[in-house]
C-alpha positions as CSV (number, residue, x, y, z in Angstrom):
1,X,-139.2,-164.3,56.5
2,X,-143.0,-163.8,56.7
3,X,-144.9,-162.4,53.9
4,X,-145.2,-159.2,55.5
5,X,-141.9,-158.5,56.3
6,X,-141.3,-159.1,52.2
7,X,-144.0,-156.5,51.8
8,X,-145.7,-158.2,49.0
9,X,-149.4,-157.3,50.3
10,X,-150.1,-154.1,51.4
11,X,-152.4,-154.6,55.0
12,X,-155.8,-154.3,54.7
13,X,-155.9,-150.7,56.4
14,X,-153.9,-149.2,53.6
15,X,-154.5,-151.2,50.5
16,X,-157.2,-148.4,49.4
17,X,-156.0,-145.3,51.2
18,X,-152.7,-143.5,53.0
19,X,-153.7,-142.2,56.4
20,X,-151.7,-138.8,56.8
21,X,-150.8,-140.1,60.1
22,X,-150.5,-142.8,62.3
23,X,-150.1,-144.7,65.8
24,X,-146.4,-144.7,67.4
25,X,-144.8,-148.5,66.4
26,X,-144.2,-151.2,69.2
27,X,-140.3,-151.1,69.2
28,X,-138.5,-149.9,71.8
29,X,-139.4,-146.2,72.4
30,X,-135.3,-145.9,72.9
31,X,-133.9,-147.7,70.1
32,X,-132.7,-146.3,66.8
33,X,-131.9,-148.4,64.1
34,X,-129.4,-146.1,61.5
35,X,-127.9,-148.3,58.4
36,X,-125.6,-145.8,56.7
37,X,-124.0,-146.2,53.0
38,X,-120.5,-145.1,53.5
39,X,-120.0,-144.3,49.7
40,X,-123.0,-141.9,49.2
41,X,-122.4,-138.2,48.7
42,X,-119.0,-136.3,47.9
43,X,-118.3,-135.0,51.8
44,X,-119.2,-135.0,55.6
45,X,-122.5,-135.9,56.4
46,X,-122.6,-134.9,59.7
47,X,-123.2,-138.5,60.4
48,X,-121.2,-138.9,63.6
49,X,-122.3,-135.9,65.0
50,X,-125.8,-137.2,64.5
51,X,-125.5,-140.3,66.2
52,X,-123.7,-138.4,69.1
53,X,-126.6,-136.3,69.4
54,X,-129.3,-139.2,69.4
55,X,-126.9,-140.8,72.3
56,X,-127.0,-137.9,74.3
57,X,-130.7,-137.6,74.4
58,X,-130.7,-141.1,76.0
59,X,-131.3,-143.0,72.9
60,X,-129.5,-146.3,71.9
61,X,-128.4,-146.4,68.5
62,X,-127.8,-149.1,66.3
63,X,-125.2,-148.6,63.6
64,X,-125.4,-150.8,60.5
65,X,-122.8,-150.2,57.3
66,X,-124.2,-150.9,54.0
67,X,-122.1,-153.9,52.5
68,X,-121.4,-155.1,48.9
69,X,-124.0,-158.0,47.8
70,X,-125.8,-157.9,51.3
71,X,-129.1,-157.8,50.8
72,X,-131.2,-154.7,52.3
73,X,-133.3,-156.8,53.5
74,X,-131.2,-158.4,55.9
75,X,-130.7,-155.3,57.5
76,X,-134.1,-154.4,58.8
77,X,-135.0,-158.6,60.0
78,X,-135.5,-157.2,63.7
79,X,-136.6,-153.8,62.8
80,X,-140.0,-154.3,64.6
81,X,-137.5,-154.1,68.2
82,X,-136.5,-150.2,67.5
83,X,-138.7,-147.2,67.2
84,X,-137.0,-145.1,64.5
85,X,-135.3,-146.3,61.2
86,X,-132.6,-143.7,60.0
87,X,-131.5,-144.5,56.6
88,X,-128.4,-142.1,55.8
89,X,-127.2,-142.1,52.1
90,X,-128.3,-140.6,49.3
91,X,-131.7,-141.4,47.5
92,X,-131.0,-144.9,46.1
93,X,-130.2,-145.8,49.2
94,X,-133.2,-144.1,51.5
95,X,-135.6,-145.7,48.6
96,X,-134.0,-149.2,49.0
97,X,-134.0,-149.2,53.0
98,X,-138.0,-147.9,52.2
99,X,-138.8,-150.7,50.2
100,X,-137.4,-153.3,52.6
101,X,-139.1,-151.7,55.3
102,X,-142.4,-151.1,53.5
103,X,-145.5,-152.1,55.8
104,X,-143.5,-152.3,58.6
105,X,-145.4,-149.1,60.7
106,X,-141.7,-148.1,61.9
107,X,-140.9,-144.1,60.8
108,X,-138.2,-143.6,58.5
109,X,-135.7,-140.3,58.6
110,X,-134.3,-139.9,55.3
111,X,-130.9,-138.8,56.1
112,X,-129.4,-136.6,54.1
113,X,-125.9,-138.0,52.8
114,X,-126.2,-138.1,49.6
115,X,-125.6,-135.4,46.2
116,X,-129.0,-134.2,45.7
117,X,-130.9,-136.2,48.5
118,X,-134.4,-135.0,47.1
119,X,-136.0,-136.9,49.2
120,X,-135.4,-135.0,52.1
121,X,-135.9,-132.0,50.5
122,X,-139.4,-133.2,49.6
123,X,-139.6,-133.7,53.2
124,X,-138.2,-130.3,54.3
125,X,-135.7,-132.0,56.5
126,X,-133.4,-130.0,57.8
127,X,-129.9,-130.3,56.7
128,X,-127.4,-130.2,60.2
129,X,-127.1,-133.0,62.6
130,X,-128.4,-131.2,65.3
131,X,-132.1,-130.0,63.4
132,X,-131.9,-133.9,62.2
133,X,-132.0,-134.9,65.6
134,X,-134.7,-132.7,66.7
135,X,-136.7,-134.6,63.9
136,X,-136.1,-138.3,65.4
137,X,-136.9,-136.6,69.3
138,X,-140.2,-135.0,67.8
139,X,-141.2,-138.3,66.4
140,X,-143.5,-136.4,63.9
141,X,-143.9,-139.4,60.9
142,X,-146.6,-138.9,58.0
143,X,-148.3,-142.0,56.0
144,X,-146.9,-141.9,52.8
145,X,-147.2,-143.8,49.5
146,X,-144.3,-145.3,47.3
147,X,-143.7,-146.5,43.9
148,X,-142.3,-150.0,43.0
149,X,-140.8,-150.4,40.1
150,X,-140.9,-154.4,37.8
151,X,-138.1,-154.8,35.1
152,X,-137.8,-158.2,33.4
153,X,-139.7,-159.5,36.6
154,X,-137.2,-158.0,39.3
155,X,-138.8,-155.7,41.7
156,X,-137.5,-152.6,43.4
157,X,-138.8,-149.5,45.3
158,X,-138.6,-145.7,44.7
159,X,-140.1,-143.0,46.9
160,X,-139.9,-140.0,44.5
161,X,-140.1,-141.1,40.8
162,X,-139.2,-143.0,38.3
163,X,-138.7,-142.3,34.9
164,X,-137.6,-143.1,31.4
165,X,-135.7,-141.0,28.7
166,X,-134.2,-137.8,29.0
167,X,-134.6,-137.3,33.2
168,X,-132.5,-140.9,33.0
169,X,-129.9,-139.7,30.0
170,X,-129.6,-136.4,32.2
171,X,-128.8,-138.5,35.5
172,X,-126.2,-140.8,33.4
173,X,-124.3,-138.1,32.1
174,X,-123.8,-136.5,35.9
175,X,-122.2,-139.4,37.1
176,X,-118.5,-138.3,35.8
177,X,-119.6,-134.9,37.4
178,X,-120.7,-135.2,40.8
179,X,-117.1,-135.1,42.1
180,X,-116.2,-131.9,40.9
181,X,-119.9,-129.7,41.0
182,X,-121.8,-131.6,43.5
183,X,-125.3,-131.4,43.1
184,X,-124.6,-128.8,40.3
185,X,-123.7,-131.4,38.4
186,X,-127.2,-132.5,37.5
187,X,-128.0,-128.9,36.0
188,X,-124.9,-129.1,33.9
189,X,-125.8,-132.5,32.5
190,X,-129.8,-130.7,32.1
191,X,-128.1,-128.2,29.9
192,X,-126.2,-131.1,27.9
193,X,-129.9,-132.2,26.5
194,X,-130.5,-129.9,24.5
195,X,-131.0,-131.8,21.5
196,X,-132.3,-135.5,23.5
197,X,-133.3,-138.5,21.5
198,X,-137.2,-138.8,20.5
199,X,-139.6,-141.4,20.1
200,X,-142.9,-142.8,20.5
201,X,-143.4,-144.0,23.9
202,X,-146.3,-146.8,24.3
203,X,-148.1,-147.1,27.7
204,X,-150.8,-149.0,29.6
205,X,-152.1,-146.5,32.1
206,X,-154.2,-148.5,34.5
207,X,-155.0,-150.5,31.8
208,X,-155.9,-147.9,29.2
209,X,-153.4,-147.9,26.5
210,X,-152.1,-144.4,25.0
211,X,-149.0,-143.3,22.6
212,X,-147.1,-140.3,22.1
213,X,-143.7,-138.6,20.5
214,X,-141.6,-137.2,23.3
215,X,-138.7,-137.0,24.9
216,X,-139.8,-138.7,28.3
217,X,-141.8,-139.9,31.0
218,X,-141.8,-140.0,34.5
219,X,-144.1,-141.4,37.2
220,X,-143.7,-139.1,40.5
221,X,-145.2,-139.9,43.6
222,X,-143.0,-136.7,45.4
223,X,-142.9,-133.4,43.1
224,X,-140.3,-131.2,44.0
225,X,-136.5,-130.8,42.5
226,X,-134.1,-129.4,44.3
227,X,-134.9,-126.3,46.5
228,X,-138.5,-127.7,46.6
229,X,-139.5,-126.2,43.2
230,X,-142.3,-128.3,41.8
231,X,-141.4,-130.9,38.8
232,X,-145.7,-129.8,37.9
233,X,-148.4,-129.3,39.9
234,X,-151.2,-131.4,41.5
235,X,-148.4,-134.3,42.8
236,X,-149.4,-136.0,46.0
237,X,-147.4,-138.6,48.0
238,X,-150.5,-140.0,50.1
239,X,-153.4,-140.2,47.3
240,X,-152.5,-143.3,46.3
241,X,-151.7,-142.8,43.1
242,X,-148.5,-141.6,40.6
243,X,-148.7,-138.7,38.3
244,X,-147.3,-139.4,35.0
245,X,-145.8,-136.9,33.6
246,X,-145.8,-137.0,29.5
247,X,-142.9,-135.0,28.0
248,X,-143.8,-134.1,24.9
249,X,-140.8,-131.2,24.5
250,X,-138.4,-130.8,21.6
251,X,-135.7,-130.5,24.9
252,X,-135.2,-129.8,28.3
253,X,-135.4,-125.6,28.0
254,X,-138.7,-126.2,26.3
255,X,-139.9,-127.1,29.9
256,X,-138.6,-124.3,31.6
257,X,-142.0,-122.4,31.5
258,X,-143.7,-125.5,32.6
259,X,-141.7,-125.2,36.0
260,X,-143.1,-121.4,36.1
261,X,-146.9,-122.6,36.1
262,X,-145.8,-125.4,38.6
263,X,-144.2,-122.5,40.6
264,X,-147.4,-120.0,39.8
265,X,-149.9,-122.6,41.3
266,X,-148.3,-124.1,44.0
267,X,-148.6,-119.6,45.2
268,X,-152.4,-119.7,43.6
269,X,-151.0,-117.2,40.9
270,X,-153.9,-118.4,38.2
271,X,-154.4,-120.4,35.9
272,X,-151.4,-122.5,33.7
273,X,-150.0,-120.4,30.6
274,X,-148.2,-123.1,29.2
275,X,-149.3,-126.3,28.5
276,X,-148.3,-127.8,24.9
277,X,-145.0,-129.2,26.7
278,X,-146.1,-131.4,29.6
279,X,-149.4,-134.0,29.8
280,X,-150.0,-135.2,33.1
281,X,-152.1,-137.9,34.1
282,X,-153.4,-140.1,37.5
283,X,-153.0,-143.8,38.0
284,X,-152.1,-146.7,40.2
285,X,-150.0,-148.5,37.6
286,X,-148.2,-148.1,34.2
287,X,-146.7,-149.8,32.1
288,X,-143.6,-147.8,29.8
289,X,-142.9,-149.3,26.7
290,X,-140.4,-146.9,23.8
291,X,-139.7,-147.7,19.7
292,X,-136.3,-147.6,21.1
293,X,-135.3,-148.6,24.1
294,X,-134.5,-146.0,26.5
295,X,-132.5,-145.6,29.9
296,X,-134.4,-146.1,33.4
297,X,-133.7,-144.2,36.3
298,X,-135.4,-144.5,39.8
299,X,-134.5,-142.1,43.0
300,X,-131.5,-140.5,40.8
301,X,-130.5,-144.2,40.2
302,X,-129.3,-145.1,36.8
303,X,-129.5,-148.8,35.8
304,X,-128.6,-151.0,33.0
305,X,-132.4,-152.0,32.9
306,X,-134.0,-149.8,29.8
307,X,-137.9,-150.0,28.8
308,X,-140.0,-151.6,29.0
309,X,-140.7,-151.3,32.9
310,X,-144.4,-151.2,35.2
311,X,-144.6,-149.2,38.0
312,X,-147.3,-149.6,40.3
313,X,-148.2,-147.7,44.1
314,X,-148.1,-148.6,47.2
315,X,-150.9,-146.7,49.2
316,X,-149.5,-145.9,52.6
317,X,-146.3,-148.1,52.0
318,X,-144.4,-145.6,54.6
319,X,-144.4,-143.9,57.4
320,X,-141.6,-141.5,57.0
321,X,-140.4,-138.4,59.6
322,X,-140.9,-134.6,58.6
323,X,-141.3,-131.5,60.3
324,X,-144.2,-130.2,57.9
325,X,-147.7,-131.2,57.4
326,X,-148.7,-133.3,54.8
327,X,-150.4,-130.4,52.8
328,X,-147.1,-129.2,52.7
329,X,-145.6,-132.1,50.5
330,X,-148.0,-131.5,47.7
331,X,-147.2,-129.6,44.7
């Protein structure tokens, strides 16, 4: 496999910058290239009716079933020969199918089959077969940057965020959940934390070391939870670079009035009114270290990986299919 199909050097045209656009890909202007995992979310996807839709228009579609110890890579070896990449699942699997298509100039459709799928909410994606379809036929993609992720020298990929502590300890105890509330499962663990562990977290922000007590961090390089209400403000998926988000509350109600100011700017309401509970800061790379070693999460993912982790950006990593304009992804 060549070193850019591994996607372990960005090309020269995006290294410093993420171009809110870019040209159609070679592939086949008729070929669609959908890898589907069949054990993400907790009902019908509308997948089939998806696919039949793509077929009618006079597209050929690919299928490709996700399969245990396969890697994702081998999924996407001919991906250059199709137009569109459709990655149906929920966001671990979108963000895995991103990373082993990074830097490969072929749009990506987030399909939503997954709990929360926040990444197509991000997106504004629409959620029936038939709007999902008008997506692919539009062909309307928007140069985006991701996050990669290093634990004990293994390397993966997230598109939203990453994130230690209490965002991590909230997605672990919604596992057991999921079946029974859906996505209302991940308020109902949120309410769980009232009382979340707290420690000093130590970090090397592009090099810059810092500390602080809190509960959390989380790098973002998309900024909305679900219904598109902004995590915090000033987040932006083609700047090349993360916002880190400090979280220096006593528990997760203590940042309800943060998600007001987030809410209040992105409408240009004024100024913040809280800001004692939240730090937010720019960079291209950071490195988490905690006292105590905490619980990682990436794209809703838990893993058995704790701290210490680096995450780093990709500028212009993606090109990834949306109906809105890329003013319209930032928080």
């Amino acid at each position: 496999m060549s070193a850019q199909m591994q996607g372990q050097t960005p090309p020269p045209d995006v290294q410093n910058s993420a171009p809110a656009s870019s040209p159609t890909p070679a592939g086949d202007l008729r070929r669609v290239l959908v890898v589907f995992n069949p054990k993400s979310g907790q009902g019908d996807s509308g997948l089939p009716a998806f696919v039949q839709g793509l077929r009618a228009a006079g597209l050929e579609v690919v299928e490709r079933e996700l399969e245990k110890d396969m890697p994702m890579e081998s999924y996407v070896e001919d991906l250059e020969s199709f137009h569109t990449l459709v990655g149906a699942g929920g966001d671990g699997t979108v963000s895995s199918l991103a990373y082993a298509a990074r830097y490969r100039n072929v749009p990506l459709l987030a399909y939503p089959a997954g709990t929360a799928n926040l990444i197509a909410q991000n997106l504004d994606l629409p959620k029936d077969p038939e709007g999902l379809v008008g997506v692919v036929l539009a062909g309307h993609a928007l140069r985006l940057d991701m996050g990669e992720v290093e634990v004990r020298g293994e390397k993966k990929g997230f598109c939203m965020l990453a994130g230690a502590g209490a965002d991590a300890a909230m997605i672990r105890d919604s596992e057991d959940l999921k079946e029974r509330f859906g996505a209302l499962a991940y308020a109902i663990s949120a309410m769980r934390q009232l009382n979340p562990k707290k420690t000093t977290f130590n970090l090397k922000i592009d090099g810059q070391e810092r500390s602080f007590e809190g509960i959390g961090v989380m790098v973002a390089n998309l900024g909305m939870a679900n219904y598109r209400l902004p995590i915090t403000s000033d987040i932006s998926p083609s700047d090349g670079r993360f916002t880190v988000i400090l979280m220096q509350a006593g528990n997760i109600l203590r940042l309800l009035p943060n998600l007001l100011d987030s809410v209040r700017a992105k409408l240009n309401l004024g100024d913040p009114l809280f800001s004692s509970n939240l730090e937010t800061i720019e960079a291209r790379e950071v490195q988490v270290d905690a006292t105590e070693p905490f619980p990682l999460q990436y794209d809703g993912e838990l893993h058995v990986e704790t701290t210490p982790f680096t995450a780093r950006i990709l500028p212009g990593a993606l090109r990834m299919l949306t109906p809105v304009k890329a003013g319209e992804l930032e928080t």
